[in-house]
N, C-alpha and C positions, 0 to 999 in steps of 0.2 A: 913403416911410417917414418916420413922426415922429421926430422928436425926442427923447431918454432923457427929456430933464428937462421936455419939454414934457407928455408922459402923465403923466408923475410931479405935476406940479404942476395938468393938468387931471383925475387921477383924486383928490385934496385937494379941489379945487373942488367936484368932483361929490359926493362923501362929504360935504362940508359942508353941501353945499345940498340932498341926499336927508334927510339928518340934519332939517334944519328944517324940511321939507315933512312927513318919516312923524312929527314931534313936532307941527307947527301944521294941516295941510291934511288928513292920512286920513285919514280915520273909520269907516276898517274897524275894528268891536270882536277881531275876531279879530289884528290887528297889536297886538300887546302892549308887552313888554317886550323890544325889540329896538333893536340903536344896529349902523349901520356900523360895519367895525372897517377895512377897506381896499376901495380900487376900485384895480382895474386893468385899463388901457385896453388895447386894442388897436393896433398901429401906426398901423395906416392910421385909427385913430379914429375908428371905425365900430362898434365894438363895447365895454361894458365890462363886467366883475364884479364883479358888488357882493357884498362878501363881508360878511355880516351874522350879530352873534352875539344869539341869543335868551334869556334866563334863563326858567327852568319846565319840565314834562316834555316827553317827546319827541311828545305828540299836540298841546299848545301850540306846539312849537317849529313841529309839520307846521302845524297850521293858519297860523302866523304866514307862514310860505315861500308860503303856496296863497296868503293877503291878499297879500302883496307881490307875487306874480306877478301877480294878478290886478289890481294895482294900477299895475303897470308901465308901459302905454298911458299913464295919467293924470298918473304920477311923470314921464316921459321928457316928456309934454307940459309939464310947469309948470316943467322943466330947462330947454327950450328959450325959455320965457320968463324966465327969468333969468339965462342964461347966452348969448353969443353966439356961436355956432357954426357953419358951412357946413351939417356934418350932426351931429344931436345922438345920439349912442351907443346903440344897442340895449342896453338893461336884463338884465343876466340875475342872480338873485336865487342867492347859494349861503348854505348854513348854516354860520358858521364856528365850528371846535368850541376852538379855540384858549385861551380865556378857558376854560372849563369845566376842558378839560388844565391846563393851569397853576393853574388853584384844586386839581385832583385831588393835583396833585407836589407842591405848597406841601406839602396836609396829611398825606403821606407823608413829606415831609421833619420837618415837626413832629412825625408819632408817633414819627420815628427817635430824633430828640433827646430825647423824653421819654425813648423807652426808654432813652437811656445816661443820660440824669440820674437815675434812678430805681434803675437797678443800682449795685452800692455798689462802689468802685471796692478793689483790693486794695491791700494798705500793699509797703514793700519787704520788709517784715520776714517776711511770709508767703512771698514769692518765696525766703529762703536759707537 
């Protein structure tokens, strides 16, 4: 079994270098508007998940998942030439919805405070 900090710092690596391959090397038009947001490895380092968030609708987001799998063979090949490895990690592509929730709550949190900025607040004097 690996290492905590070992996965931790080769699932970085791997995020890094998928990062500049789906920006410089794929040429799938259907890979969009997508950026790793976390990889994590497997112990035994044989396996990792790439957890990848999309911007666009949900037939973009699908098409973008179908490019990257399909693109997997070729991504986990141009890893193992840049990285050095025993064995290089089986690719599996997940859609991370994380960044969309968190934009969702931000602008829920801001209609809340409109709404109280907006209501007029009562004086003491009405309260006795």
């Amino acid at each position: 079994m690996a290492n905590p900090h070992r996965q931790e710092k080769l699932g970085e690596l791997i995020a890094a270098e998928l990062s500049e391959l789906m920006r410089t090397r794929v040429k799938d038009p259907r890979v969009g508007f997508a950026s790793i947001t976390h990889v994590e490895v497997s112990g035994d380092l044989r396996h990792a998940k790439v957890m990848v968030s999309v911007m666009g609708t949900e037939e973009e987001q699908a098409a973008t998942m179908q490019g990257l799998k399909n693109a997997s063979g070729f991504l986990r090949h141009e890893l193992a030439e840049r990285i050095t490895l025993r064995y290089m990690p089986d690719l599996v592509f997940k859609l991370d919805h994380s960044i969309a929730e968190g934009a969702r709550i931000l602008a829920l949190i801001n209609k809340v405070n409109q709404e109280d900025s907006s209501q007029p607040t009562s004086s003491t004097n009405e309260e006795a």
